[in-house]
C-alpha positions, 0 to 999 in steps of 0.5 A: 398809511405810511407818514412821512417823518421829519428829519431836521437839519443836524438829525440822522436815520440809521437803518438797515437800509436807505432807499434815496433816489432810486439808489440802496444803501444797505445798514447806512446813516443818512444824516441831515446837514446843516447845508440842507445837503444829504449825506448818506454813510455806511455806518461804523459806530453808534451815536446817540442821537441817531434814531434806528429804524428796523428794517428799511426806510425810504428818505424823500427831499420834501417840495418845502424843503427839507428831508423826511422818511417813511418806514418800508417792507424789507429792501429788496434791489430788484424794486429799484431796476 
């Protein structure tokens, strides 16, 4: 079973691709605002406090508040029609 991963405020995910409301975005940061917002960018340069997740990642708002992610097979857009 897959668990779902916390992603606090300031914190960030890159992977090769971020599945977030039915919508892909392939080798993108999704980064946790301070606002409570999401923000999700194609990524350009490496951060050290990014955590990389090898493959793909579905990034789910939690009904608590808040942003988690779970680890996934690889992307493909065909699942998301």
């Amino acid at each position: 079973m897959n668990t779902c991963t916390d992603l606090p405020p300031g914190e960030a995910v890159l992977a090769h691709c971020i599945i977030f409301e039915n919508k892909s975005f392939s080798l993108s940061v999704a980064r946790h605002e301070h606002d409570g917002t999401l923000s999700i960018t194609p990524f350009n340069h490496e951060v050290h406090t990014t955590v990389f997740v090898n493959g793909t990642v579905s990034i789910i708002q939690k009904k608590s508040g808040g942003y988690c992610f779970t680890r996934l097979k690889p992307c493909d857009k065909a699942e998301l029609r």
